[in-house]
N, C-alpha and C positions, 0 to 999 in steps of 0.2 A: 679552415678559416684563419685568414690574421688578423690581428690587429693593432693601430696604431692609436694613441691618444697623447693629447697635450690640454692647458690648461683651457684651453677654448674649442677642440674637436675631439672628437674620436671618428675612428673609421674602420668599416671590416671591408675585407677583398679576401675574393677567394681563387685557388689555383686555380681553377679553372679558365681559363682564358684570363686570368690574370685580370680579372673583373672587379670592380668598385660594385661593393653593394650595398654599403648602406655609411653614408655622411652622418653624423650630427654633430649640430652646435650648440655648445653649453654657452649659456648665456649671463653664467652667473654661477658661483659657488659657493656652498654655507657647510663649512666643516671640509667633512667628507661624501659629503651629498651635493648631486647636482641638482639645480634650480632652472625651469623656463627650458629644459631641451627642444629643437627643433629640428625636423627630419631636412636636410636638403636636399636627397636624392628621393625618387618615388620610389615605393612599395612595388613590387613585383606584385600584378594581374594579368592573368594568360589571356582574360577577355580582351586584353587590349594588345600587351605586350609581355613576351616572357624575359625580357634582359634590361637590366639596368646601365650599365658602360662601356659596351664591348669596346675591344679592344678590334681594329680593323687593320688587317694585313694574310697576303701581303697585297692585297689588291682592297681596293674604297668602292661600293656598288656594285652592281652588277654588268657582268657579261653579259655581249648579244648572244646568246643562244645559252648564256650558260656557260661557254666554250671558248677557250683561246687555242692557236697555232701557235708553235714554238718549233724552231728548226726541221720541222715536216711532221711534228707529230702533233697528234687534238691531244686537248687535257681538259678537262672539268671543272668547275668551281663554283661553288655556292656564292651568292651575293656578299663579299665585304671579307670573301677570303677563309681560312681555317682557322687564325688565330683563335678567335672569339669561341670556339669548342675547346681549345687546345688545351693537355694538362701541362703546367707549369710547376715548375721546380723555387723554391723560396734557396736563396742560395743567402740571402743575407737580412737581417733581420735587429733592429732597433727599435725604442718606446717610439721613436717618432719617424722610423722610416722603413720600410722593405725593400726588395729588390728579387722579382722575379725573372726566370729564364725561362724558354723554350728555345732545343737544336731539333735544327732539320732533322727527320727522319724516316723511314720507310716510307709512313703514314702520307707524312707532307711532301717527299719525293714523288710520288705518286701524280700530285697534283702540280705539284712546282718542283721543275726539277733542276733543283738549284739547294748548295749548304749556306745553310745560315744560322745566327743566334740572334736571337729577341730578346732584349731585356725590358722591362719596365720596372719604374724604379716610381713609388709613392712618401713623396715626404712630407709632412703635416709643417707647419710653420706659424708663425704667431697670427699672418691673413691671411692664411687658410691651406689649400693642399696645390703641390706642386706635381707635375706627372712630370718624367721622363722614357721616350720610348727612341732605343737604341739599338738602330740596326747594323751586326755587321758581318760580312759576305766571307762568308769561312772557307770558297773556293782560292784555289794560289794560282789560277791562271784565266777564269772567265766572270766578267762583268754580269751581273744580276742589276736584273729590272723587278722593280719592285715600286707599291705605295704602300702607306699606311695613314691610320688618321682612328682621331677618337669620335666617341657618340656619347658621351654624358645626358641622362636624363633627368630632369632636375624637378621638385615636387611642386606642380602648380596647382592647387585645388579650387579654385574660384572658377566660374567661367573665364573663357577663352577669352572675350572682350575686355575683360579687366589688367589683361596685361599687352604690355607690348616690347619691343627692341629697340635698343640703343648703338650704333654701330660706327666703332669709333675705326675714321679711316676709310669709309664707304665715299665713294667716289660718284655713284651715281646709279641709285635703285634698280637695277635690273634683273629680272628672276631670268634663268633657264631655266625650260618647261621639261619634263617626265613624262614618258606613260610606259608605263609596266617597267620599271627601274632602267628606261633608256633615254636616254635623249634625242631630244625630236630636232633639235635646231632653232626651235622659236623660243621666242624670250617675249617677257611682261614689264610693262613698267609699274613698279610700287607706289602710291603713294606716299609720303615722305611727311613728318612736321619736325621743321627744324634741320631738316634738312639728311636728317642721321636717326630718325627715330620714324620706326611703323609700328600701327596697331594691329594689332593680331587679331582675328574669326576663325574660327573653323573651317571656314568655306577655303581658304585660303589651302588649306591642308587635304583638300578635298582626291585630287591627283594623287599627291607627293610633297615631297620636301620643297621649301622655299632655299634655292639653290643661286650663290653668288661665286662669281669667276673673276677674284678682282685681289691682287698679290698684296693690297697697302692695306687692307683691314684687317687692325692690331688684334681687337677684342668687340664681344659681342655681352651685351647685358640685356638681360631681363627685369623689367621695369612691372610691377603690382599697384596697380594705379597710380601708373607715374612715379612712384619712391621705389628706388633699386634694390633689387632682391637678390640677386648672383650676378654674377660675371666673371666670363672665359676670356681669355684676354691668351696671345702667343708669345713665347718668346723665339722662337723659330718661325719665319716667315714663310706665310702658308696659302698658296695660290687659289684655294677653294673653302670656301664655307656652307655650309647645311644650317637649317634650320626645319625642325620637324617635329609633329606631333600624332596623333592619330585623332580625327573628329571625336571629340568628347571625353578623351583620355585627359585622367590630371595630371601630365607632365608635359616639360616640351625639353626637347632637344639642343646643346647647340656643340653642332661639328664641325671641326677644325680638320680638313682633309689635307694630304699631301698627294691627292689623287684622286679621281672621279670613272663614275661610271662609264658604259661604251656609247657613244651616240651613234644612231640608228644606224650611220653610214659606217663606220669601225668596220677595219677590215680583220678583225680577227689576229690579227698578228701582234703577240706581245710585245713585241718590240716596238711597233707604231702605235699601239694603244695612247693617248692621250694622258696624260698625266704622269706617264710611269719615268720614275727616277731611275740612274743607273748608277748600278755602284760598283767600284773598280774591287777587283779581286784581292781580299787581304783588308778593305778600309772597313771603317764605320763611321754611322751616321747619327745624330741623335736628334732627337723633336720635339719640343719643350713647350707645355703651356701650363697654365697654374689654373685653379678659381680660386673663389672669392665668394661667402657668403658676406651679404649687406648689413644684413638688418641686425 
């Protein structure tokens, strides 16, 4: 376990997929004691969910069958990739920053076969924590396709109807629809107030993720009867956003994808897969978003 503190957070992450697992916010200090703490990520419950902020790479969702095609051979993969198991190496370490790694190896050969190095990089700051996730292609002669993207779960304990989203840069409500972590091709229109703000049900969560396909939305906040509680906000411009919960879970979700699942029609072929970035042999890539607690 690390961890990072400053005069208004502390934060532990652990190697293992180089996971965010527990925020708080001091809210106040008397001496050497802190006053008013507040959890902002959720507690870990297997009833509901067993992960707090996986890290997602090198693929966002799931595979039609599970399975991709890559130059004549099938490979395998679990929904949202290997990182999120992976052990990672602390290669550097400050009061107020980390910086983990994972290289390609046998393990993730297996499944992707392709060298690479992942960093992610947690810096605490005066509002609040900043992620950096840094990919870059350790092969010296062939292009890697790849996605990645975060899943922050953040602590909502009230009913689902007392909160909702604020979505700055939304263009125009539109969900794509899920079933069994695929895309069907049909889309929802949201209700909207103000143009930029919905309220949230369970019902809504009933399928899947509330899924937007739309490159100009900055940041995503979550609103607790209307007075804002958190907000993800990018600094790397990011083609896809998630929002998710599980019916009755006290958390919700908000993800920032650089990549999405297969839709039904996917042909299997990594290279065609939708979403997937390619990255020239020898470069790298970096994907930046911060939060922000509110209150």
């Amino acid at each position: 376990m690390h961890s990072l503190r400053n005069s208004l957070h502390s934060v532990n992450i652990s190697a293992k997929g180089a996971q965010l697992l527990n925020w708080t916010c001091h809210s106040a200090r008397n001496g050497t004691k802190w006053n008013q703490e507040k959890s902002v990520l959720w507690v870990v419950d297997d009833a509901y969910w067993n992960r707090v902020a996986p890290i997602l790479f090198p693929i966002v969702g799931r595979l039609k069958d599970d399975r991709y095609f890559h130059n004549g051979d099938t490979f395998e993969m679990k929904q949202h990739g290997f990182a999120r198991d992976a052990e990672f190496e602390c290669i550097e370490q400050s009061e107020n920053s980390v910086l983990f790694q994972l290289n390609s190896n046998q393990a993730t050969l297996d499944a992707f076969p392709f060298s690479f190095t992942l960093q992610i990089r947690y810096t605490l700051n005066g509002g609040g924590l900043t992620v950096e996730q840094t990919v870059t292609n350790t092969d010296h002669s062939s292009t890697m396709p790849f996605s990645i993207g975060a899943h922050p779960g953040f602590h909502t304990p009230l009913e689902t109807e007392k909160y909702s989203i604020q979505i700055d840069g939304l263009e125009e409500p539109v969900r794509h629809l899920i079933e069994n972590g695929i895309y069907t091709g049909e889309m929802e229109m949201l209700e909207t107030h103000s143009g930029n703000r919905i309220d949230l049900c369970d019902a809504l969560f009933e399928s899947d993720a509330i899924v937007f396909k739309q490159a100009g939305i900055s940041s995503i906040c979550i609103l607790e009867d209307n007075i804002p509680l958190v907000k993800l906000y990018v600094e790397t411009e990011t083609p896809y956003w998630g929002v998710w919960k599980k019916p009755g879970a006290p958390f919700l979700c908000l993800e920032p994808w650089w990549g999405i699942a297969d839709h039904a029609n996917a042909s299997g072929v990594l290279t065609e897969k939708e979403g997937m970035m390619h990255l020239n042999a020898g470069a790298s890539q970096t994907f930046t978003y911060k939060m922000e607690y509110l209150q």
